[in-house]
C-alpha positions as CSV (number, residue, x, y, z in Angstrom):
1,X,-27.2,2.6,2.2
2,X,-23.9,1.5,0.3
3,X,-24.1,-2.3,0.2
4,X,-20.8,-4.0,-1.2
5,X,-20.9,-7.8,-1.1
6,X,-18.0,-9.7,-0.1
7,X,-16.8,-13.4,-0.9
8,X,-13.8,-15.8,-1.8
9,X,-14.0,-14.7,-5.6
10,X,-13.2,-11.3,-5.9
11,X,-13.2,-9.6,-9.0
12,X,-9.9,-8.1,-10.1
13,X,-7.8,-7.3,-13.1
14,X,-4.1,-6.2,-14.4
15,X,-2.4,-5.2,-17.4
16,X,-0.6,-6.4,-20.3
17,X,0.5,-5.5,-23.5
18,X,0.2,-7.3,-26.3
19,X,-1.3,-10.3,-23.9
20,X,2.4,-10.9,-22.4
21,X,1.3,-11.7,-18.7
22,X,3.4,-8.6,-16.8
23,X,3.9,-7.9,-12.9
24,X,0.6,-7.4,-11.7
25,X,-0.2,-3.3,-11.3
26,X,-1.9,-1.9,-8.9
27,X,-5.6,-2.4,-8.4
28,X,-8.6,-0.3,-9.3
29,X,-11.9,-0.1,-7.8
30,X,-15.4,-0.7,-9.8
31,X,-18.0,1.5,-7.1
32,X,-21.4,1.1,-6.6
33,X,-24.9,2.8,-5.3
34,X,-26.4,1.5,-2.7
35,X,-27.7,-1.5,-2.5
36,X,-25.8,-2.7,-5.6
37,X,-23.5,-6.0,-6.4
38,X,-20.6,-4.3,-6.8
39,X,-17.2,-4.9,-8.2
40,X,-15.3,-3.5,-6.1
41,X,-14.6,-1.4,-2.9
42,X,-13.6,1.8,-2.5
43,X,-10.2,2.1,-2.5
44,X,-8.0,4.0,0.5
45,X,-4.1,3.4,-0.4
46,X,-3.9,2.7,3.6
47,X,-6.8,0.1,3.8
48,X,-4.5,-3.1,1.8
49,X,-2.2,-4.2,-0.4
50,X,-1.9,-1.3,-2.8
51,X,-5.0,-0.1,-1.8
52,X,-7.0,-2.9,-2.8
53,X,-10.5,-3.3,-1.6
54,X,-12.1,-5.8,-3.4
55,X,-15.7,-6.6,-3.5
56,X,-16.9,-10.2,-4.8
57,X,-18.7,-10.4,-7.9
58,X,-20.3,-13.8,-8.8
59,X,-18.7,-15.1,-12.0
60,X,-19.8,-17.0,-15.2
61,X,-20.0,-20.5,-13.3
62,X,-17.0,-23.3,-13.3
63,X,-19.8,-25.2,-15.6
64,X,-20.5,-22.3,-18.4
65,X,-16.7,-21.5,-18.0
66,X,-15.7,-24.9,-19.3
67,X,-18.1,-25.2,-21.7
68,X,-17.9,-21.5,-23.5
69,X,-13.7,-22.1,-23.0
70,X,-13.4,-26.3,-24.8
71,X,-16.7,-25.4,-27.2
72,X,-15.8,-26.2,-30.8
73,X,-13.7,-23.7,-32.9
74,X,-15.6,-20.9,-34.1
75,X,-15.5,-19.3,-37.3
76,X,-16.1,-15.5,-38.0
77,X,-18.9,-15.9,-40.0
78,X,-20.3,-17.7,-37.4
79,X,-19.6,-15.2,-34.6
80,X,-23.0,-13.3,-35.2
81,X,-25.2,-16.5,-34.5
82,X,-23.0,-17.5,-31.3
83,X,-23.5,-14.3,-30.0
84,X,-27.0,-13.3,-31.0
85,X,-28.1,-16.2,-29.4
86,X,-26.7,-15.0,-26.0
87,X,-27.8,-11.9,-26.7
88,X,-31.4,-12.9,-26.9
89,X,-31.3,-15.5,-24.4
90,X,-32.6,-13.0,-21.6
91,X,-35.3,-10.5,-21.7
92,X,-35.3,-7.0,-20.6
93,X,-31.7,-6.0,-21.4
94,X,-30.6,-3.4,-23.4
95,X,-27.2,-4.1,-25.4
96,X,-24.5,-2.7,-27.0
97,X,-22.0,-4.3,-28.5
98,X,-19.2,-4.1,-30.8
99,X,-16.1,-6.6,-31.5
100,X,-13.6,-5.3,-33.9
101,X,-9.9,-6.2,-34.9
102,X,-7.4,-4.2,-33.9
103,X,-5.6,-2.4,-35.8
104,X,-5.3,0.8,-38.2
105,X,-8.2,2.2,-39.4
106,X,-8.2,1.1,-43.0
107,X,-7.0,-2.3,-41.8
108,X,-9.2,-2.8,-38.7
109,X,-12.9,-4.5,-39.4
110,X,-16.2,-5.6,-37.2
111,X,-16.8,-8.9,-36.5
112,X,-19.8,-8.8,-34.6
113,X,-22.2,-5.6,-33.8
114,X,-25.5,-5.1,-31.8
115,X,-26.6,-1.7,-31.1
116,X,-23.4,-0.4,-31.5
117,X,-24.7,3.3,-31.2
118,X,-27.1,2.7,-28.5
119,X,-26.0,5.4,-26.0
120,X,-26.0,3.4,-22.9
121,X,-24.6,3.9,-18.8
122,X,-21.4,3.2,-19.1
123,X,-20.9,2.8,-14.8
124,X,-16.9,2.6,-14.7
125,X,-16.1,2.0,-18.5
126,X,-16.6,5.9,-18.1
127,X,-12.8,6.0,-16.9
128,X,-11.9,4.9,-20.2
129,X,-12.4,8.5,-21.8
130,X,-10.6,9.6,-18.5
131,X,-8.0,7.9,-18.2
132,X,-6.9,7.9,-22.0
133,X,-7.2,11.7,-22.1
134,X,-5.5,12.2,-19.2
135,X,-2.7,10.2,-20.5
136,X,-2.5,11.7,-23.8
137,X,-2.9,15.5,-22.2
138,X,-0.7,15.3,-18.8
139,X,2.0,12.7,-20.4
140,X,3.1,9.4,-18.7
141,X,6.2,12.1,-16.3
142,X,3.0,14.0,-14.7
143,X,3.2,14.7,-10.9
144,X,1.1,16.2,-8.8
145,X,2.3,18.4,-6.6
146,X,1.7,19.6,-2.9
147,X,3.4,22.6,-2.1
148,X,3.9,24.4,1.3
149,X,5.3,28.5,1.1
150,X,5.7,30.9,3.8
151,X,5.7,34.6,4.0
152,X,9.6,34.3,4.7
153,X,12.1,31.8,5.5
154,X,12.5,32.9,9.0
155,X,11.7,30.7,12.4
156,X,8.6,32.7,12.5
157,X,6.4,32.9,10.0
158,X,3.0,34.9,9.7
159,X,1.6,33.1,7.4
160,X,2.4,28.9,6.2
161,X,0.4,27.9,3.1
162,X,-0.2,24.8,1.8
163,X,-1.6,24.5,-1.5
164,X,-3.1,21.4,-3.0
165,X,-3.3,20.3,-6.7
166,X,-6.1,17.3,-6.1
167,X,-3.1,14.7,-5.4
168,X,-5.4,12.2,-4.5
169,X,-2.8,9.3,-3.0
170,X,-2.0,12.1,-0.1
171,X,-1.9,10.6,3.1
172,X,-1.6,11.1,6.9
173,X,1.9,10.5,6.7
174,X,2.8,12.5,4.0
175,X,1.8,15.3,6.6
176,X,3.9,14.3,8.9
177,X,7.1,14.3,6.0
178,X,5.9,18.2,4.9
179,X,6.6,19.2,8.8
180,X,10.1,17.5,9.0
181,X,11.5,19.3,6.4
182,X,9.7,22.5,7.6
183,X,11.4,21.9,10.8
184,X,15.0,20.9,8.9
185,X,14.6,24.6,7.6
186,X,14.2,25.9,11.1
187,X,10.6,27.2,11.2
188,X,9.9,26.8,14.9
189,X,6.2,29.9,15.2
190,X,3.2,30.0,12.5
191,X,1.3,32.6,13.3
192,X,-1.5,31.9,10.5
193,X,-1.6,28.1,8.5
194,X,-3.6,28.4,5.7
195,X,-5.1,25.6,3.6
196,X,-5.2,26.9,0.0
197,X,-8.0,24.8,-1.5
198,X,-8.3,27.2,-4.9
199,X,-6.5,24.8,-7.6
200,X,-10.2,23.1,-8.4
201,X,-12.8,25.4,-8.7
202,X,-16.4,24.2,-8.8
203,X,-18.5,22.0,-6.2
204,X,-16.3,19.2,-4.7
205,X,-19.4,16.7,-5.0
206,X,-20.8,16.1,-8.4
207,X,-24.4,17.2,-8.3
208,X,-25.5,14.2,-10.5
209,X,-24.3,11.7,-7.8
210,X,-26.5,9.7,-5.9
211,X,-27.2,11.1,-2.0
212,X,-26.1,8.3,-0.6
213,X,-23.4,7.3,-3.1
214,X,-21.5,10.5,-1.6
215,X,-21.5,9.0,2.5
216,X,-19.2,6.4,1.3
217,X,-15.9,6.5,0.4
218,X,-16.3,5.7,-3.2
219,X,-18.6,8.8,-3.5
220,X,-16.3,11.4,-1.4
221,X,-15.8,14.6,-2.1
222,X,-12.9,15.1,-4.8
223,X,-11.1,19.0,-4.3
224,X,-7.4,20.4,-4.8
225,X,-7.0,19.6,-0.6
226,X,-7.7,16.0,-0.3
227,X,-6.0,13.7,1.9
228,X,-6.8,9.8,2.4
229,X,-9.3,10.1,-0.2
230,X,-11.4,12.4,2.1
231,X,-12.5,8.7,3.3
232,X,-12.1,7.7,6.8
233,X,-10.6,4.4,6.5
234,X,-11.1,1.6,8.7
235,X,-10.5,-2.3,8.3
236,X,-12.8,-4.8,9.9
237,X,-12.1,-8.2,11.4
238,X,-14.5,-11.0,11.9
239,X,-14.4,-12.8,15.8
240,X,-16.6,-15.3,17.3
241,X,-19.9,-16.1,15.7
242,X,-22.5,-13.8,17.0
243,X,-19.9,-10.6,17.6
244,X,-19.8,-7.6,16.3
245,X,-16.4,-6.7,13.4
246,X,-14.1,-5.8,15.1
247,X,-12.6,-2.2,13.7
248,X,-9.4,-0.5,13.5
249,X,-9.1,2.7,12.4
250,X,-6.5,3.3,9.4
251,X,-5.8,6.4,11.1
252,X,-6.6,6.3,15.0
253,X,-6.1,10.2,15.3
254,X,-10.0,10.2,13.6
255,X,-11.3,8.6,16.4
256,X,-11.2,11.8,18.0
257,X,-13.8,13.6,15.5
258,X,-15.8,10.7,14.2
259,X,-17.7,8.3,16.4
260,X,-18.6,4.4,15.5
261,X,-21.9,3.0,15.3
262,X,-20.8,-0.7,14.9
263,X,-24.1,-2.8,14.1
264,X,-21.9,-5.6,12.2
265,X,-21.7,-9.4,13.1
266,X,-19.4,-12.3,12.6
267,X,-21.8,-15.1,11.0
268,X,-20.8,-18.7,10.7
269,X,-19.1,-20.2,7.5
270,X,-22.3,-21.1,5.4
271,X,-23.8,-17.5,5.3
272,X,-23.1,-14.8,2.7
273,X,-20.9,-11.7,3.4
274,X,-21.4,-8.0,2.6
275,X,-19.9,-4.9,4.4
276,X,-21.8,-1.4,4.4
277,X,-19.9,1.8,5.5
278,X,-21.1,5.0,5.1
279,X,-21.5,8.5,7.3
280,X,-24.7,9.0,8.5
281,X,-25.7,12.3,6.8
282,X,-25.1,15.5,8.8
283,X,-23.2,14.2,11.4
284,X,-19.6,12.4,12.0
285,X,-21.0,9.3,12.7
286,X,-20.0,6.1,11.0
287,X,-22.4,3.2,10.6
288,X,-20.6,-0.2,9.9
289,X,-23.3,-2.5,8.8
290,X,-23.3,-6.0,7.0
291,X,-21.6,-9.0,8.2
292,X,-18.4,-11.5,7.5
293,X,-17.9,-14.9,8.3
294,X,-15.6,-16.2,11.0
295,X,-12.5,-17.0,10.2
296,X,-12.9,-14.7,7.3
297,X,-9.7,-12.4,5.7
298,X,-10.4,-8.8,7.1
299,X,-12.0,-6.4,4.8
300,X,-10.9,-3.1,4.1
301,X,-14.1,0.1,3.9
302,X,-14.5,3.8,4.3
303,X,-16.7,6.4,4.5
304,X,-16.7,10.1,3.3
305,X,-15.3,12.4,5.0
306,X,-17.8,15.9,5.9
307,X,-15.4,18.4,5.9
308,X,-13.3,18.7,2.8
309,X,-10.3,20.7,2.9
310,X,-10.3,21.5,7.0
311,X,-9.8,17.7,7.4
312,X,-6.1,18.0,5.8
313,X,-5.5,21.5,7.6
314,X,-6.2,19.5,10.6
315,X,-4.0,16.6,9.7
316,X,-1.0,19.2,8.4
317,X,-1.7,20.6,12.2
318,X,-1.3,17.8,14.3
319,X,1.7,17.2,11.9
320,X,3.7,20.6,12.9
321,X,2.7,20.9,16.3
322,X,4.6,16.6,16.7
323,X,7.5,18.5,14.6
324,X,7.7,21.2,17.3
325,X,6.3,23.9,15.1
326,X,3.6,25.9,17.2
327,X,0.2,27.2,15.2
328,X,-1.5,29.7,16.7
329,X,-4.5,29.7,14.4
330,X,-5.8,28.0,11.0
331,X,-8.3,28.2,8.1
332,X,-9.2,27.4,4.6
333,X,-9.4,29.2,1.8
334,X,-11.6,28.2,-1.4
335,X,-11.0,31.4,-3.2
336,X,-8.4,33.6,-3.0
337,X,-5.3,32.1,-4.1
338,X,-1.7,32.8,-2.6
339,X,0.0,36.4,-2.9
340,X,2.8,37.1,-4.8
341,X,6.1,37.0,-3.0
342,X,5.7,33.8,-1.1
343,X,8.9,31.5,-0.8
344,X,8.4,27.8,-1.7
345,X,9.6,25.8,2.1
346,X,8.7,22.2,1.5
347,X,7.3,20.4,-1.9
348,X,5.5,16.4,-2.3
349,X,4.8,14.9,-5.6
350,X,2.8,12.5,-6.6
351,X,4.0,8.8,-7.9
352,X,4.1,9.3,-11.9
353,X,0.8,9.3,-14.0
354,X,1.2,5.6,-14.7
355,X,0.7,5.1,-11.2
356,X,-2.7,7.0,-11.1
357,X,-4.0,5.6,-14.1
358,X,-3.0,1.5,-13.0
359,X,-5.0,2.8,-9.1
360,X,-8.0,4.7,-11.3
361,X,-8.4,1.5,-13.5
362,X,-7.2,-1.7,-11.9
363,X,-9.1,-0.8,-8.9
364,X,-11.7,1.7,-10.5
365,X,-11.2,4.5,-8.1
366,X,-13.6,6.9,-8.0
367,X,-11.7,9.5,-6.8
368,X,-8.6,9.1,-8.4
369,X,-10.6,9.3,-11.9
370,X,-12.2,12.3,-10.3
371,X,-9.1,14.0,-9.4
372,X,-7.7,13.2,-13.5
373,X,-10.9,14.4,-14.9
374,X,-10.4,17.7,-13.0
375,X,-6.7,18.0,-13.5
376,X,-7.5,17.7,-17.2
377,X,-9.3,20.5,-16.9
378,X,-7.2,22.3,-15.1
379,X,-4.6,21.7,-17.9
380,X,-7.2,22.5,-21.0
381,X,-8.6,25.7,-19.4
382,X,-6.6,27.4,-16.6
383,X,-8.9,29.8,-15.4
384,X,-11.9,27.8,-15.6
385,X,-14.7,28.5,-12.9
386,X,-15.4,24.3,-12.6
387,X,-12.8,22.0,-13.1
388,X,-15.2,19.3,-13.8
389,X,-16.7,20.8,-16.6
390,X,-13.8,22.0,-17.8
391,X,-12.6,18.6,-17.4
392,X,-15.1,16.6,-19.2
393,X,-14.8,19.9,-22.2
394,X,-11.2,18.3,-22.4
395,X,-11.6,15.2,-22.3
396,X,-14.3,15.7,-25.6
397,X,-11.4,18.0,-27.4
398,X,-8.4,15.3,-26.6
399,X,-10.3,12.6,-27.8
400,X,-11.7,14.2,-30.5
401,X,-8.2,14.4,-32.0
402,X,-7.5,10.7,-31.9
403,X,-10.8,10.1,-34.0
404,X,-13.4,9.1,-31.2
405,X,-16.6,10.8,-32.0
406,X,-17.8,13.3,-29.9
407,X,-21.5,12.6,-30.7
408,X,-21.0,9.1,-28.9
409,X,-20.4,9.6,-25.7
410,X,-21.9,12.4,-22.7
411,X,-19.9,12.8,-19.6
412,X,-21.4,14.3,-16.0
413,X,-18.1,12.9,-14.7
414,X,-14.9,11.0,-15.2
415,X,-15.7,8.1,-13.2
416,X,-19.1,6.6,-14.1
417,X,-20.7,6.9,-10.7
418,X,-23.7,9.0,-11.9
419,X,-26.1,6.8,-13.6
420,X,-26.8,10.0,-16.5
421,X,-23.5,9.0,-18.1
422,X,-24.1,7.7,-21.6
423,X,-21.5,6.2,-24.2
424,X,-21.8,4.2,-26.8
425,X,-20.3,0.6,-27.7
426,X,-18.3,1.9,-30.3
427,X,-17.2,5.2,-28.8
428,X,-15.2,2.6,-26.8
429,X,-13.8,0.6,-29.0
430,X,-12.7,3.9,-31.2
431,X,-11.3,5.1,-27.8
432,X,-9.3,2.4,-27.5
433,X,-8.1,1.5,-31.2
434,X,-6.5,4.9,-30.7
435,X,-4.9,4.6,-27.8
436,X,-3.5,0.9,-29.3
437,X,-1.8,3.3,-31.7
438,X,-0.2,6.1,-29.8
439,X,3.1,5.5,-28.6
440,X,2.3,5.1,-24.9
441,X,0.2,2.5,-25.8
442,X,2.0,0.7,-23.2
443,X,1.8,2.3,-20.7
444,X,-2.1,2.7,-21.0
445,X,-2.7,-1.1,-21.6
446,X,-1.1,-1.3,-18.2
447,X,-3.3,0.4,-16.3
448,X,-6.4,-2.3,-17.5
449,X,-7.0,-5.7,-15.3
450,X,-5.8,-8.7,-17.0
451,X,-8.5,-11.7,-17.0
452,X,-7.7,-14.1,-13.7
453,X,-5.1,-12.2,-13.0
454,X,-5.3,-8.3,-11.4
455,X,-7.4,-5.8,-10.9
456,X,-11.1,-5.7,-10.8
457,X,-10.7,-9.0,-13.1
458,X,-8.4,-11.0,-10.8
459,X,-10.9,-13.7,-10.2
460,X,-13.2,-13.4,-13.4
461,X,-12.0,-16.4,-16.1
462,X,-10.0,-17.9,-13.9
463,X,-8.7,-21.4,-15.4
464,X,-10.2,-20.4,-18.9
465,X,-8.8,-19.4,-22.2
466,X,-9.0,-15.9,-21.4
467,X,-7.2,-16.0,-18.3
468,X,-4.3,-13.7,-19.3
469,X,-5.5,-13.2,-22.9
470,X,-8.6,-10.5,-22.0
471,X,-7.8,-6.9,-20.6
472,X,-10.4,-4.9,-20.1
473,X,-12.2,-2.2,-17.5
474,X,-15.1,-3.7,-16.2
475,X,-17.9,-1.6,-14.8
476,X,-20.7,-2.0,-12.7
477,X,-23.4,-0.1,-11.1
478,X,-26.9,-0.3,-10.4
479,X,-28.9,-1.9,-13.1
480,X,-25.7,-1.7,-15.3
481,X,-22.6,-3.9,-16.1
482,X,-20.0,-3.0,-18.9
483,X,-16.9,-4.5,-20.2
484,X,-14.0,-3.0,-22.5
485,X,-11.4,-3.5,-23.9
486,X,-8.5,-6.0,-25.4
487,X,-9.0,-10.0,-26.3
488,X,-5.9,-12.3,-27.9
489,X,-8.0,-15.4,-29.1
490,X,-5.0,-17.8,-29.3
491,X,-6.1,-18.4,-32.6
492,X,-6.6,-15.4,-34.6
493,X,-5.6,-12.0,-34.9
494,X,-6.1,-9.5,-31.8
495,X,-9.6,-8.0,-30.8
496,X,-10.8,-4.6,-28.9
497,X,-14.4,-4.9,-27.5
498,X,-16.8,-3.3,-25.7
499,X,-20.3,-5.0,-24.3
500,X,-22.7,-2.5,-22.3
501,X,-25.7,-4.4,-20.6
502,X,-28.8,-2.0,-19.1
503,X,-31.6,-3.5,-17.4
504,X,-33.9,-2.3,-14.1
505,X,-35.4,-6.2,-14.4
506,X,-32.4,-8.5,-14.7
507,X,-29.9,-9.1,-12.4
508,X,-26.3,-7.9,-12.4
509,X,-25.3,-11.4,-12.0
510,X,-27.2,-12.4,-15.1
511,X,-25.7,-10.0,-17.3
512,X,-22.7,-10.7,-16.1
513,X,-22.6,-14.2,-16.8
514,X,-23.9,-13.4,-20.4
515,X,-21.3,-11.1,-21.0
516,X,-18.7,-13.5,-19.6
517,X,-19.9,-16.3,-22.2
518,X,-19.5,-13.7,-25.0
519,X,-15.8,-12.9,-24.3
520,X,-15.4,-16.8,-23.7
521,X,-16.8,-17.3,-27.3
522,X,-14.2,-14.8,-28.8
523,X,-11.3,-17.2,-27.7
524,X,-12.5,-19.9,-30.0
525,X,-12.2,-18.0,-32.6
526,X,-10.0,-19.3,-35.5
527,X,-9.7,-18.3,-39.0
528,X,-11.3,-20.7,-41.1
């Protein structure tokens, strides 16, 4: 079961650079196993406003909040005993921690370390490597691109290909914009459509995810064919106490192959919320579990989809046959990539990296992060027979050359789903002193929620000193929480930080709130 709690303070963040509050990006998703707080949804562009599912996460409280934020000035020297003694306060967590000034490497200089080496589970920081090697390999003008070729650029064709590069913001309609032009060229016969599902080689599914991480959305399958995430998307509305959500499909042509199992209910006003979605396994049934409260906003969910690659064949079918363009029959292939000679008839890119990198961080997408980690590979080593290992070899080489060290950090994938992920607390600070430095720093600092304001941060120190001044990637998963990234005390110099928290015994909540009051502390920093 993939539990995802919902409430009134959601946790959300945007971007800025150099702490100047900026339009707020888009958001990212933080997912979760089952059974988890979590920090966010998974995230369908179709299911909200930029694709924003958001999943409440309980915050440091209004009390700590005030008190961490109009504490007495603190000075560096005393940073160490602030900390330490939050640090210690609980039991039965595992720590790393590292708060350094930014800035060059001979000028830059710790101010407060705890296990800084400790290789940890990362849970979403993970899309820091990603992301930041995906930027610095691909270049902020990268598109993805989905292309369609025929044998000929006659009426009738014998065979119509369309070949996927892992754009993972493709959706229904985008289908439905191939066909037109296909029709504009005058194709009116396909004998053959092909899917061409060859770009990523290697299992779709990580192996080291959780079973029943990969029913959910958040855990769908990530391969060069996808289409609405491979997730099919519905959004649920609470009624009348004592009723079941009601649910609209995101796209009603998939009530034709999947079938509901709605055991939801609309609770009254006092009660807690939460919202399970998930395919029950081996089947095309969706279970819709969990509960929100009447009167509630509606919440956006998914589950994965069963049938990677044939579910955008089918889509891109349906499409041609409302364009007028008959099919007589269609497949999928995984490994035998197009034939020489083919003429390019219709073309889709995707928006511009920046784009994929605010979605993949402000709203920690799973499969976005998925689809960089594998295009990285892609880009590193061509003909490599996984993408994903390829991918996470590149990621290692790219950061390499900006001075992260590779002993800090192992990768199983580019998204911090799987719990075997392990980085260090300085591995993330190095990762992101360097990418301070390199001249699309900008355009990465974007893609990271800004405290109170976007993002996966949007309601985390709300009405605090670090509302606007903190930007980080937040991360959460069973048994972990993590938080990296930039800090503007208003009174001393700039800050990059990174605080990993393990524990099977203490509460995400917990660790949450203790990690809260440390970034809280930084802002009272003065020199002195």
């Amino acid at each position: 079961m993939i539990c995802m709690l919902v409430a009134s303070s959601a946790i959300v963040v945007s971007s800025l650079f150099l702490f100047t509050p900026i339009a707020a990006a888009q958001v990212v998703v933080d997912v979760l196993p089952p059974s988890t707080v979590v920090d966010v949804l998974p995230v369908i562009p179709s299911l909200g406003p930029s694709g924003e599912t958001v999943v409440n996460v309980v915050p440091v409280s209004v009390q700590q909040q005030a008190q961490a934020t109009s504490g007495p000035a603190i000075c560096p020297a005393e940073l160490t005993t602030t900390l330490n003694r939050i640090v210690t306060r609980t039991g039965g967590i595992r720590w790393g921690v590292q708060v350094q000034t930014q800035g060059t490497p001979g000028s830059r200089f710790n101010l407060y370390v705890w296990n800084p080496r400790s290789p940890l589970t990362p849970a979403s920081n993970n899309k820091i490597f990603t992301t930041a090697a995906a930027l610095q390999r691909l270049g902020p003008q990268f598109r993805m691109r989905t292309i369609v070729t025929g044998n000929s650029s006659n009426a009738n064709l014998a065979t119509l290909r369309i070949i996927g590069q892992g754009d993972p913001s493709l959706k229904t309609s985008h289908m439905a914009v191939l066909a037109q032009r296909l029709n504009q060229r005058g194709v009116r016969q396909v004998n053959l459509l092909i899917g061409d599902d060859t770009y990523f080689r290697g299992a779709a599914i990580n192996p080291n995810w959780d079973a029943d991480d990969t029913l959910a959305g958040f855990g769908a399958p990530v391969n060069s064919l996808m289409i609405n995430q491979n997730g099919i998307g519905v959004t649920l509305f609470p009624q009348q106490i004592g009723q079941s959500l009601r649910v609209q499909w995101d796209d009603p042509s998939d009530a034709q192959d999947y079938r509901l199992n709605n055991r939801s209910v609309t609770v009254p006003t006092s009660q807690g919320e939460s919202i399970d979605v998930y395919r029950q396994p081996n089947t095309r049934t969706i279970n819709i579990e969990g509960q929100l409260r009447v009167g509630s906003a509606a919440e956006p969910a998914a589950a994965s989809i069963s049938n990677p690659g044939n579910y955008l064949v089918q889509k891109f079918r349906n499409a041609l046959t409302a364009a007028q363009i008959t099919v007589n029959q269609a497949t999928l292939v995984r490994s035998t990539p197009a034939p020489p000679g083919d003429l390019e008839l219709a073309a889709l890119e995707s928006p511009p990296l920046p784009v994929l990198l605010n979605e993949t961080n402000q709203e920690s997408n799973n499969i976005y992060a998925e689809a960089l980690l594998k295009t990285i590979g892609k880009a590193q080593s061509p003909d490599n027979n996984d993408a994903t290992t390829a991918g996470i070899a590149g990621v290692k080489t790219i950061l390499t050359g900006l001075g992260v060290d590779p002993n800090q950090y192992t990768m199983v994938d580019g998204s911090g789903l799987a719990s075997n992920n392990r980085a260090t607390a300085e591995s993330f600070v190095q990762t992101l002193q360097a990418m301070a430095g390199i001249s699309e720093s900008k355009v990465y600092r974007a893609s990271l929620p800004i405290a109170g304001t976007s993002g996966t941060l949007r309601s985390r120190f709300r009405n605090t000193a670090a509302q606007g001044r903190v930007q980080a990637k937040t991360g959460t998963i069973s048994g972990v929480v993590s938080l990296s990234g930039y800090a503007a005390p208003p009174n001393y110099s700039p800050l990059v930080f990174s605080i990993l928290a393990n524990s099977s015994s203490v509460s995400s909540t917990t660790m949450r709130n203790a990690m809260d009051e440390m970034v809280l502390a930084l802002m009272r920093l003065r020199r002195c």
